[in-house]
mmCIF file of the N, C-alpha and C atoms, coordinates in Angstrom:
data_MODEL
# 
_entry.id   MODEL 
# 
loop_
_atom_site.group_PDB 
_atom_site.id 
_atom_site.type_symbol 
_atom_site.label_atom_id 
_atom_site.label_alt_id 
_atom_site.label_comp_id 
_atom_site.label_asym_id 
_atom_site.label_entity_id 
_atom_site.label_seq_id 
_atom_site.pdbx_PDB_ins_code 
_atom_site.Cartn_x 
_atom_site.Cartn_y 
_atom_site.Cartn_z 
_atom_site.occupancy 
_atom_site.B_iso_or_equiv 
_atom_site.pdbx_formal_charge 
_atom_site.auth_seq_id 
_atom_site.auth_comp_id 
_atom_site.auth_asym_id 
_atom_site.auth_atom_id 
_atom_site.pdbx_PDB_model_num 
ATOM 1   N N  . UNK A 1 1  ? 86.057  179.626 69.098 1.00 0.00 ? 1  UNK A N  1 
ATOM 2   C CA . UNK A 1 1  ? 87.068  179.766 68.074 1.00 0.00 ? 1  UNK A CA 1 
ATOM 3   C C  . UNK A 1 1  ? 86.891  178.640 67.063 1.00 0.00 ? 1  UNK A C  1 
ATOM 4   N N  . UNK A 1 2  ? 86.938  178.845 65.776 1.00 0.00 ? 2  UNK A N  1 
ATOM 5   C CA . UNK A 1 2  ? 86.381  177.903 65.103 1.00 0.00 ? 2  UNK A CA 1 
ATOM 6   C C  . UNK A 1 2  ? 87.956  177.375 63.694 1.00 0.00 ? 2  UNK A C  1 
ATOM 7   N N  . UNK A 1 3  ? 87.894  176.306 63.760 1.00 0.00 ? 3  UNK A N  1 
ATOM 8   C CA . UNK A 1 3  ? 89.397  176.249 63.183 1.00 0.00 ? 3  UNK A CA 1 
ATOM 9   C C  . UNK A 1 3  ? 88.543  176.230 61.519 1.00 0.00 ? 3  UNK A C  1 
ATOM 10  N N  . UNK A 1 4  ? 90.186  176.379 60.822 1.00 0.00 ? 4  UNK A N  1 
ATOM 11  C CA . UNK A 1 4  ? 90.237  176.414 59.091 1.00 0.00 ? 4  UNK A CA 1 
ATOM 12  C C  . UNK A 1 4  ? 89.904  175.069 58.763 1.00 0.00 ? 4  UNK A C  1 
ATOM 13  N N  . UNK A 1 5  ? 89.696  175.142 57.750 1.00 0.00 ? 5  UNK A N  1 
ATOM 14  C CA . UNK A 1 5  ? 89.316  173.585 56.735 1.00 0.00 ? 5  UNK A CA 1 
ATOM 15  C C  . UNK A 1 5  ? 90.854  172.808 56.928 1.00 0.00 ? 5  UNK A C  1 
ATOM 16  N N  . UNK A 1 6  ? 91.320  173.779 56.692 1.00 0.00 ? 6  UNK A N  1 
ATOM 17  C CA . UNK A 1 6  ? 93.436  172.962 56.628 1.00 0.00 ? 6  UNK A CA 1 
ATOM 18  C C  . UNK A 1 6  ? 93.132  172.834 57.909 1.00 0.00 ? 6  UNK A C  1 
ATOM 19  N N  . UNK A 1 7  ? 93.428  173.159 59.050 1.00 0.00 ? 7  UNK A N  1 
ATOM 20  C CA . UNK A 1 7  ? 93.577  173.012 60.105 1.00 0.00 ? 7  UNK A CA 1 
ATOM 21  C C  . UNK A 1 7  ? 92.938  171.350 60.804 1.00 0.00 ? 7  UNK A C  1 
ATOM 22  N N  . UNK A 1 8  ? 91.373  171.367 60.400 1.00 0.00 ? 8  UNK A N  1 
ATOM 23  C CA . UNK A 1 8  ? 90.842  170.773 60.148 1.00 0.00 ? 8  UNK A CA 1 
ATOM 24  C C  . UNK A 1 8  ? 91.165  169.203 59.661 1.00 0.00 ? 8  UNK A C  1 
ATOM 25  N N  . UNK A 1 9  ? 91.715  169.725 58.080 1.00 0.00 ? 9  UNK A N  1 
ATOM 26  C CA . UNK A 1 9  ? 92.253  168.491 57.374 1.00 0.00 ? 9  UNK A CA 1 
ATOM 27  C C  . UNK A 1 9  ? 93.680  167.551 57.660 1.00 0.00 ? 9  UNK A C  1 
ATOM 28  N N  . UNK A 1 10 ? 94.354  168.672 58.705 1.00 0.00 ? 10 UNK A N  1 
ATOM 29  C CA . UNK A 1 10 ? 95.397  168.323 59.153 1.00 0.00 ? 10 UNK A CA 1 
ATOM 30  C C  . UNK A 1 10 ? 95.587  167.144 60.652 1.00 0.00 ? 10 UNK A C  1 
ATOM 31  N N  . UNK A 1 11 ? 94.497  167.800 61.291 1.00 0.00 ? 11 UNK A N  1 
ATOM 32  C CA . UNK A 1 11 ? 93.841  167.096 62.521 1.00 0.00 ? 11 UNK A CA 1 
ATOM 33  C C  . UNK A 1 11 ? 93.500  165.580 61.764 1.00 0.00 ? 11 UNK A C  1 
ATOM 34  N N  . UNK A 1 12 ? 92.694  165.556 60.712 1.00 0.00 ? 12 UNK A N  1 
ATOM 35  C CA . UNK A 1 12 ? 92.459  164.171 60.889 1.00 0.00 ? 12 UNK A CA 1 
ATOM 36  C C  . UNK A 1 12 ? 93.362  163.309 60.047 1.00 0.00 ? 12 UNK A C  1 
ATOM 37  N N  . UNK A 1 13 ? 94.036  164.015 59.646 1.00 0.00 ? 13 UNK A N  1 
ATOM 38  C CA . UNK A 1 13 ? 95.378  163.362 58.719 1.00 0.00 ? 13 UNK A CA 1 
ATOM 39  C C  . UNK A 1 13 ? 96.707  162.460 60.165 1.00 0.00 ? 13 UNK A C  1 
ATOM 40  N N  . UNK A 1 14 ? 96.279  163.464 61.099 1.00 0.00 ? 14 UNK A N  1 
ATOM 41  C CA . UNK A 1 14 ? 97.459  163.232 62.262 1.00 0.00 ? 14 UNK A CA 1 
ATOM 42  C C  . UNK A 1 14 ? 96.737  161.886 62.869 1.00 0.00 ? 14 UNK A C  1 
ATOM 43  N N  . UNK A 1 15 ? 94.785  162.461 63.425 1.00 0.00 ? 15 UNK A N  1 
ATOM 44  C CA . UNK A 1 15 ? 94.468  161.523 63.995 1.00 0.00 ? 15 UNK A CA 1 
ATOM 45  C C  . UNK A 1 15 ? 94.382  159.823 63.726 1.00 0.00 ? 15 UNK A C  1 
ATOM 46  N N  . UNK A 1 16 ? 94.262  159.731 61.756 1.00 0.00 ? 16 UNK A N  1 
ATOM 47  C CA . UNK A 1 16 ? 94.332  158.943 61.304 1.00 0.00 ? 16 UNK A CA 1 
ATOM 48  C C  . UNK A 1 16 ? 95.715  157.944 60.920 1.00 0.00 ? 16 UNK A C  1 
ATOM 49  N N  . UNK A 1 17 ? 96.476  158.401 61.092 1.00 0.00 ? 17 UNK A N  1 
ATOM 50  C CA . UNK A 1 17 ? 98.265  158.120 61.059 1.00 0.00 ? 17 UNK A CA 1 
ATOM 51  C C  . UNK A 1 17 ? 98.181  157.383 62.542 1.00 0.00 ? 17 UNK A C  1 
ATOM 52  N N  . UNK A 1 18 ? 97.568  157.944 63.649 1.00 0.00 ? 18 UNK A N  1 
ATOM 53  C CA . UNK A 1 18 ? 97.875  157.320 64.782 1.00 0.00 ? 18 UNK A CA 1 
ATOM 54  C C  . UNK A 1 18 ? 96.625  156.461 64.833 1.00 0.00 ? 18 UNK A C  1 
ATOM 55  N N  . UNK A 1 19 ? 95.781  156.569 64.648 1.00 0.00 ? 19 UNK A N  1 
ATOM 56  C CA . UNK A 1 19 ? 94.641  155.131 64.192 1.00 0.00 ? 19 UNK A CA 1 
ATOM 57  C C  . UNK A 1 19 ? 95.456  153.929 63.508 1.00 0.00 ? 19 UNK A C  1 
ATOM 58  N N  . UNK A 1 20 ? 95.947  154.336 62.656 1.00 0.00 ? 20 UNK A N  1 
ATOM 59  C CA . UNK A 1 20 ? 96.427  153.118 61.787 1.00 0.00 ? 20 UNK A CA 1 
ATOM 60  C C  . UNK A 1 20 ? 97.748  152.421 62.854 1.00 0.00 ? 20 UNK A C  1 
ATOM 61  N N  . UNK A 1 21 ? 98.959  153.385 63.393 1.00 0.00 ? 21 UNK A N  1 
ATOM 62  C CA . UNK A 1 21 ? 99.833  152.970 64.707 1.00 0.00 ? 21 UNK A CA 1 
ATOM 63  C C  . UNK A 1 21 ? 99.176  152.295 65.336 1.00 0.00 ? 21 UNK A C  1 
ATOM 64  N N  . UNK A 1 22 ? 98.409  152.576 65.730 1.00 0.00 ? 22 UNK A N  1 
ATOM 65  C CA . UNK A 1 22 ? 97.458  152.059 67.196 1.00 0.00 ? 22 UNK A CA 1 
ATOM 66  C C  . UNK A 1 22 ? 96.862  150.571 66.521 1.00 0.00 ? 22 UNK A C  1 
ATOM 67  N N  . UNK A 1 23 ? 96.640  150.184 65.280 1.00 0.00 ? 23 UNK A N  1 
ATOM 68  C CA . UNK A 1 23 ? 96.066  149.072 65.045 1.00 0.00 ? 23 UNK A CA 1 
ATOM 69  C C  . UNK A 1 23 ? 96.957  148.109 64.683 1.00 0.00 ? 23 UNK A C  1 
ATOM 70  N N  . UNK A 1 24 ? 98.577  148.288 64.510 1.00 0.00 ? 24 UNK A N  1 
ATOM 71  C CA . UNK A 1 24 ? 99.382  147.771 64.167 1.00 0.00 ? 24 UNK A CA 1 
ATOM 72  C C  . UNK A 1 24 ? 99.688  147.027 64.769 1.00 0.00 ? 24 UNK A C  1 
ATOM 73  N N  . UNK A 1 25 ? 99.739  147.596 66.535 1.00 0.00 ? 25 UNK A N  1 
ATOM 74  C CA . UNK A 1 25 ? 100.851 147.196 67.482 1.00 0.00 ? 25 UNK A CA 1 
ATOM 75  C C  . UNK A 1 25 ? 100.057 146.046 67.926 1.00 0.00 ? 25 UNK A C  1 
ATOM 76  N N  . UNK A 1 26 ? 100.752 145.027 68.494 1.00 0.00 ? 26 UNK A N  1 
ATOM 77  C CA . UNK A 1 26 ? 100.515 143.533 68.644 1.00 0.00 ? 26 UNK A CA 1 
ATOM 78  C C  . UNK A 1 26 ? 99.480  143.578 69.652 1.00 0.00 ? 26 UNK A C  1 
ATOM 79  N N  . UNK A 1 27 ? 99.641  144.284 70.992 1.00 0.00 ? 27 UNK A N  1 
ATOM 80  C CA . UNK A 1 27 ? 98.915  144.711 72.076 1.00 0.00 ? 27 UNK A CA 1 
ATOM 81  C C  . UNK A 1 27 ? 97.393  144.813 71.905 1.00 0.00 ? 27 UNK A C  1 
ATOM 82  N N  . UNK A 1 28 ? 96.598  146.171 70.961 1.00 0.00 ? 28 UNK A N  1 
ATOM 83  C CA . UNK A 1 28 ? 96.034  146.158 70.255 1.00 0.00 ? 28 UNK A CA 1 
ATOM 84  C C  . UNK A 1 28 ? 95.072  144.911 69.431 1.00 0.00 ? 28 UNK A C  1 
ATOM 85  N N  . UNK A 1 29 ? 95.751  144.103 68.965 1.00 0.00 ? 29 UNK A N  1 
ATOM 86  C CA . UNK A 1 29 ? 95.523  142.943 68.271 1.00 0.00 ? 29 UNK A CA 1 
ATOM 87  C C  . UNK A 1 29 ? 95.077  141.647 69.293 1.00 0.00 ? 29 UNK A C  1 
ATOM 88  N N  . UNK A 1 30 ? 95.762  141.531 70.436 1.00 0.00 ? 30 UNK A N  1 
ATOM 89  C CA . UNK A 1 30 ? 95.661  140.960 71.679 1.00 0.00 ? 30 UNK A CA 1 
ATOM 90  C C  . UNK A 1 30 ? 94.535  141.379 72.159 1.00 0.00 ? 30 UNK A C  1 
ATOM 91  N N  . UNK A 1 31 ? 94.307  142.269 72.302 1.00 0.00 ? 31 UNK A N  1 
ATOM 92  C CA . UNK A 1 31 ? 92.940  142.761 72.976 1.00 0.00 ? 31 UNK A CA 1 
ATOM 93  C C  . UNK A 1 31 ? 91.899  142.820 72.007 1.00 0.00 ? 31 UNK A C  1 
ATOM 94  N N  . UNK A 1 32 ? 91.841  142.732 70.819 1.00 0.00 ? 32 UNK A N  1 
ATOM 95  C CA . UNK A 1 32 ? 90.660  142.313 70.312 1.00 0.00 ? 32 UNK A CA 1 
ATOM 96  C C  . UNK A 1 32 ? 90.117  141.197 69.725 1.00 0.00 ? 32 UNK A C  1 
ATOM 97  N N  . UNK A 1 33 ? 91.610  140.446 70.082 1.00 0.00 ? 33 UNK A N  1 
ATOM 98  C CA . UNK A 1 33 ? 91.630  138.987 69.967 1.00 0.00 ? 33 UNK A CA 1 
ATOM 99  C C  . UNK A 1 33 ? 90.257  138.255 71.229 1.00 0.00 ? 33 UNK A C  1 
ATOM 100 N N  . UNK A 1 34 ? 91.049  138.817 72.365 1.00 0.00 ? 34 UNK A N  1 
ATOM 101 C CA . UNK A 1 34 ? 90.159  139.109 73.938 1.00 0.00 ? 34 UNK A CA 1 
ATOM 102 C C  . UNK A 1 34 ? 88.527  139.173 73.754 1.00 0.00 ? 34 UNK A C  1 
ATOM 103 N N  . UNK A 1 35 ? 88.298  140.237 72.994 1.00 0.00 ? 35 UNK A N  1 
ATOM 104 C CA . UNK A 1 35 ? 87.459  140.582 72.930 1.00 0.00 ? 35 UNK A CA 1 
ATOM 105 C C  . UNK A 1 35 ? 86.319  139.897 72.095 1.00 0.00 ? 35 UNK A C  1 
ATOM 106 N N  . UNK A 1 36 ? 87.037  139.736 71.124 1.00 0.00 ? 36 UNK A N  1 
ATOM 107 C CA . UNK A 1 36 ? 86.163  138.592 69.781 1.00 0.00 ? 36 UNK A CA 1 
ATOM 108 C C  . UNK A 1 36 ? 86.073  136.750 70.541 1.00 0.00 ? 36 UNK A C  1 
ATOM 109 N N  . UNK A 1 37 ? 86.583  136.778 71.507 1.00 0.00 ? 37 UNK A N  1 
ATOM 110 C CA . UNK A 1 37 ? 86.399  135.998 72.299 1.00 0.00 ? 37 UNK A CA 1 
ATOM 111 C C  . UNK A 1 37 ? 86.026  135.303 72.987 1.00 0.00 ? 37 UNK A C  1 
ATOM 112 N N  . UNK A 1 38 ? 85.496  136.585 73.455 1.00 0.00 ? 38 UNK A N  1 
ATOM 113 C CA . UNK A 1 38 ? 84.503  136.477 74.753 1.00 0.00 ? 38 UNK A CA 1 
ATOM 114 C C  . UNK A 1 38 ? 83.007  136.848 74.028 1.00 0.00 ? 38 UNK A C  1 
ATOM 115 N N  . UNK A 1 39 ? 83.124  137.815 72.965 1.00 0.00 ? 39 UNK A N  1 
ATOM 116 C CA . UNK A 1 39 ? 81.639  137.775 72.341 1.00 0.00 ? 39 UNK A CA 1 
ATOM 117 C C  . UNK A 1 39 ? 81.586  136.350 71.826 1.00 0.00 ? 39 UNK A C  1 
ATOM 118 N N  . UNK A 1 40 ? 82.228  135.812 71.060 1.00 0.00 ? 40 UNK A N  1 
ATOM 119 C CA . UNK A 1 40 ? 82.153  134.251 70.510 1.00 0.00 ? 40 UNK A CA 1 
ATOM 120 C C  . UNK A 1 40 ? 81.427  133.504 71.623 1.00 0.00 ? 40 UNK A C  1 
ATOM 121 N N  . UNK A 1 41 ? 82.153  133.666 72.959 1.00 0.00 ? 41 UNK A N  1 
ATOM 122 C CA . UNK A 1 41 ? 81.441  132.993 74.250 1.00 0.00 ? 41 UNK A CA 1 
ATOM 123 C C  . UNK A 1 41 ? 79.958  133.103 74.724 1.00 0.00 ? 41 UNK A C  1 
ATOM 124 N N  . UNK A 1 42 ? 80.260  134.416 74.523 1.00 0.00 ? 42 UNK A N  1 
ATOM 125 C CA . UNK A 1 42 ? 78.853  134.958 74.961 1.00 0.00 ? 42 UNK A CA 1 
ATOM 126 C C  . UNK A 1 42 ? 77.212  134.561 74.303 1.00 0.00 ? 42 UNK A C  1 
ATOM 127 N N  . UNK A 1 43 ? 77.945  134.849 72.857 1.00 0.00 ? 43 UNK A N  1 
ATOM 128 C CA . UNK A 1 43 ? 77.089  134.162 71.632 1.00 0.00 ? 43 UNK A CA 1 
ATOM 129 C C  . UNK A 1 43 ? 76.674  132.586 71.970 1.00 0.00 ? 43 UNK A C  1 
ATOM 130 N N  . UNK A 1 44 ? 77.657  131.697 72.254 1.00 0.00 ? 44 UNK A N  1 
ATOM 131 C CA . UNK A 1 44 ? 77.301  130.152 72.222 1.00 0.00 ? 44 UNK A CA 1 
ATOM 132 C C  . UNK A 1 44 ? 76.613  130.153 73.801 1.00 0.00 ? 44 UNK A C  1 
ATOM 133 N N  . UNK A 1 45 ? 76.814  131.094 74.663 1.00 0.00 ? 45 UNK A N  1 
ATOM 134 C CA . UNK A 1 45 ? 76.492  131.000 76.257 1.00 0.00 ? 45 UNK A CA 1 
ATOM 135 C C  . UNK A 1 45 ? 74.807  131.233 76.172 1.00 0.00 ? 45 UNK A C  1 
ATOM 136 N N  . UNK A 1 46 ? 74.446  131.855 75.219 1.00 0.00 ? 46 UNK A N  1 
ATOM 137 C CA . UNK A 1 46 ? 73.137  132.830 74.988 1.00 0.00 ? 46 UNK A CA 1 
ATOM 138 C C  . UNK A 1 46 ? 72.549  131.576 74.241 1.00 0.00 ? 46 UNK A C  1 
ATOM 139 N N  . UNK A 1 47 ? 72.923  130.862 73.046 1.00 0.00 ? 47 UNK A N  1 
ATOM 140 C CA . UNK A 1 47 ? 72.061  130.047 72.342 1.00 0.00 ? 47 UNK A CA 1 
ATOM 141 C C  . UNK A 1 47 ? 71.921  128.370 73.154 1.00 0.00 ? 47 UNK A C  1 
ATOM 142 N N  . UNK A 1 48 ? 72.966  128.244 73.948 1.00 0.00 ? 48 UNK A N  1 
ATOM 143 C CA . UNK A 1 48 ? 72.931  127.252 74.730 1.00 0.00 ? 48 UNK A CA 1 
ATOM 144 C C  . UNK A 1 48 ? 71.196  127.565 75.636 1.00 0.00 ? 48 UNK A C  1 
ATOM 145 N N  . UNK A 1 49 ? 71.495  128.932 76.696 1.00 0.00 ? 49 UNK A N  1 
ATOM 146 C CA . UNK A 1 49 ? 70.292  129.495 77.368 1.00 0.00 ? 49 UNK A CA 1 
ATOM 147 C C  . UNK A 1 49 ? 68.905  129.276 76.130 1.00 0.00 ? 49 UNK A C  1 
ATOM 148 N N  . UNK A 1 50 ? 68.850  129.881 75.030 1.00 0.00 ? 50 UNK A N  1 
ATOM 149 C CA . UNK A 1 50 ? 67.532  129.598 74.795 1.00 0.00 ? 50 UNK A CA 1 
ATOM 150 C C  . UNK A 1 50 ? 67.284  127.983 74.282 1.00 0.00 ? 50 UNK A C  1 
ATOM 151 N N  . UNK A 1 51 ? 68.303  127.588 73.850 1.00 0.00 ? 51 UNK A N  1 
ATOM 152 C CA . UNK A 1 51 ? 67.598  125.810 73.870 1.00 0.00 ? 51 UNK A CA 1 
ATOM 153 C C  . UNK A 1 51 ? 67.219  125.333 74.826 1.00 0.00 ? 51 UNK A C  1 
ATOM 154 N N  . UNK A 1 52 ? 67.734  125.804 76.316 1.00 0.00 ? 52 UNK A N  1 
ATOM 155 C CA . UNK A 1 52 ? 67.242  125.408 77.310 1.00 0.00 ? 52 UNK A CA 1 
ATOM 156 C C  . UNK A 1 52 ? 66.367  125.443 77.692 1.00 0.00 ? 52 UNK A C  1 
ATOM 157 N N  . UNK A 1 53 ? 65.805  127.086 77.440 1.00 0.00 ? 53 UNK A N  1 
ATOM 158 C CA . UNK A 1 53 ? 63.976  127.049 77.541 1.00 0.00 ? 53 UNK A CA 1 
ATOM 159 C C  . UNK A 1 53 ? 63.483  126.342 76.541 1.00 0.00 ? 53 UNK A C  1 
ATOM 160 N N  . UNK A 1 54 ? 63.690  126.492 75.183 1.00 0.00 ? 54 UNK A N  1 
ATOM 161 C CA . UNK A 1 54 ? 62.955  125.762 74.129 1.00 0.00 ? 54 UNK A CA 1 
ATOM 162 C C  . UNK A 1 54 ? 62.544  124.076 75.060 1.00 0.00 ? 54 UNK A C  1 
ATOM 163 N N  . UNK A 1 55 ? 63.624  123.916 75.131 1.00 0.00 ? 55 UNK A N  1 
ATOM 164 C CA . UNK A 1 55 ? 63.152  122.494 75.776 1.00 0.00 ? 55 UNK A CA 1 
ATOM 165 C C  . UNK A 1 55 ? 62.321  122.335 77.155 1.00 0.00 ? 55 UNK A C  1 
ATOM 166 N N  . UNK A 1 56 ? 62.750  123.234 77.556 1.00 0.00 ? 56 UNK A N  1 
ATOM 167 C CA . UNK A 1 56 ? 61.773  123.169 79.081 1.00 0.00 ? 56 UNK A CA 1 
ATOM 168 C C  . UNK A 1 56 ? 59.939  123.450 78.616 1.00 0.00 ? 56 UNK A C  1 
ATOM 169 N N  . UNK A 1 57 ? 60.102  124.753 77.864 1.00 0.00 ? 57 UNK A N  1 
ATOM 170 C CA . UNK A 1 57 ? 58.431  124.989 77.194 1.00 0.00 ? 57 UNK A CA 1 
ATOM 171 C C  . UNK A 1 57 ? 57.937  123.794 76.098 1.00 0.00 ? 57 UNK A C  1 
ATOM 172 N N  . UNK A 1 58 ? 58.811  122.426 75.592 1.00 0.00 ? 58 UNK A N  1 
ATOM 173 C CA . UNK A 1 58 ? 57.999  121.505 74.736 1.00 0.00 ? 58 UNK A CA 1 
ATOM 174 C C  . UNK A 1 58 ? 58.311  120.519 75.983 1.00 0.00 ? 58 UNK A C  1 
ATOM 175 N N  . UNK A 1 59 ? 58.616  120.815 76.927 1.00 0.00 ? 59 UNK A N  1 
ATOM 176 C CA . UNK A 1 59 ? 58.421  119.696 78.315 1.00 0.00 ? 59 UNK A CA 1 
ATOM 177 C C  . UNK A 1 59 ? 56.989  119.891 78.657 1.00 0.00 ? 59 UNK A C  1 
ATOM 178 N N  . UNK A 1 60 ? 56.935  121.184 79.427 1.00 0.00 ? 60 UNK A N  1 
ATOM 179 C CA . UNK A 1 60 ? 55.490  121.534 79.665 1.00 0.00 ? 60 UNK A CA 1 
ATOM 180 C C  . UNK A 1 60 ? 54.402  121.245 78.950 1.00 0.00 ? 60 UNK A C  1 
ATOM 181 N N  . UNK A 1 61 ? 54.557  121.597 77.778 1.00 0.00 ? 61 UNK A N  1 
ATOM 182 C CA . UNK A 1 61 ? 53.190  121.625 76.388 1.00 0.00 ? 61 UNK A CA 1 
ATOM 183 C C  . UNK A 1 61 ? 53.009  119.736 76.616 1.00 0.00 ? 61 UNK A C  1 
ATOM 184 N N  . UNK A 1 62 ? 53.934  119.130 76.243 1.00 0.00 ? 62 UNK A N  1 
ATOM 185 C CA . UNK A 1 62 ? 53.594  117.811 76.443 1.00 0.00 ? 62 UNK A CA 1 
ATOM 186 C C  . UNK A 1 62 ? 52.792  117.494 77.941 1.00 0.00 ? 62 UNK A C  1 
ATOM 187 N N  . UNK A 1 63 ? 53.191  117.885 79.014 1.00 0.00 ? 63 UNK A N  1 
ATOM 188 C CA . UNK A 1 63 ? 52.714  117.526 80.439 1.00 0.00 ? 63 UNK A CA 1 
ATOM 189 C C  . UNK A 1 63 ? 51.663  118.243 80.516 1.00 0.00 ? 63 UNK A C  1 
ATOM 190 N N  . UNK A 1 64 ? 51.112  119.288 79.799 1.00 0.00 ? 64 UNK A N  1 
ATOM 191 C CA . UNK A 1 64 ? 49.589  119.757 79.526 1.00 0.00 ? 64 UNK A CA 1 
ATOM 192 C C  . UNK A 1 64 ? 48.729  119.117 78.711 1.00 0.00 ? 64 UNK A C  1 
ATOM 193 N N  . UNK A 1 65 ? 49.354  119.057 77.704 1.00 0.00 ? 65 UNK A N  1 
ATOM 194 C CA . UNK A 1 65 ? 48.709  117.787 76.636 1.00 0.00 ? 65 UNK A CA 1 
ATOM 195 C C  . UNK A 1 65 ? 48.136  116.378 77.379 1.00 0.00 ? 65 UNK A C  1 
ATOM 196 N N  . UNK A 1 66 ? 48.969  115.845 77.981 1.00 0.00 ? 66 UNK A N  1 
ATOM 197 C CA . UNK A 1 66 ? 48.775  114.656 78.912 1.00 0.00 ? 66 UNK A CA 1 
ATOM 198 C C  . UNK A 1 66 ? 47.946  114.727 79.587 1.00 0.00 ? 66 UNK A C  1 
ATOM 199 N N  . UNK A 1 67 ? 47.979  115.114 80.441 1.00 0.00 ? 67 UNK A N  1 
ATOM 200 C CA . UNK A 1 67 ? 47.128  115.807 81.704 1.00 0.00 ? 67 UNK A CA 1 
ATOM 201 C C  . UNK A 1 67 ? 45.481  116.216 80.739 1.00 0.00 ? 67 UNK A C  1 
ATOM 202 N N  . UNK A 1 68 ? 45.475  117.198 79.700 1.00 0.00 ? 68 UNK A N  1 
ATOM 203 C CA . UNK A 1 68 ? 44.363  117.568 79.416 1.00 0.00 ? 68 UNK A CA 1 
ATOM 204 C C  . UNK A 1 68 ? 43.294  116.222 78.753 1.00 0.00 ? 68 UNK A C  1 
ATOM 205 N N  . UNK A 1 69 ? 43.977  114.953 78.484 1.00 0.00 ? 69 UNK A N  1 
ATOM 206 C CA . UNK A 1 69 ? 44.149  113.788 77.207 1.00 0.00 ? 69 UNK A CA 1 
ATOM 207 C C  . UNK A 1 69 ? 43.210  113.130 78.499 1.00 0.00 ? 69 UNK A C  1 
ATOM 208 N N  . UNK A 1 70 ? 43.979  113.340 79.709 1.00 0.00 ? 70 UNK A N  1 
ATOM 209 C CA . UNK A 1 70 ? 43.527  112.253 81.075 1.00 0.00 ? 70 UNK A CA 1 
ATOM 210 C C  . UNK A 1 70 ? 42.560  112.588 81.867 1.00 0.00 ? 70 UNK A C  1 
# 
């Protein structure tokens, strides 16, 4: 069964009225507060991890260097 264009235009007129409700309520806002959060975390958790190798691989290169020098 295939709906009308109105029918259609009406659906996302409703769905969009309750999109905009739904972004209002404080709850909502809380949880993507949550969320922007924990990506923020995640982000500094991740660049912390690769300085860590960075530094571990110009540990090595030096202790090869050495070693190859000796």
């Amino acid at each position: 069964m295939a709906l009308s264009g109105t029918c259609k235009f009406l659906i996302g007129v409703a769905v969009g009225a309750a999109a905009v409700t739904l972004v209002r309520t404080q709850a909502f806002r809380k949880g993507c507060a949550k969320v922007m959060s924990a990506g923020l975390q995640l982000k500094e958790d991740a660049s912390e991890f690769v300085e860590s190798l960075k530094e571990d691989a110009e540990d090595i290169k030096a202790e090869a260097t050495a070693k190859a020098k000796a």
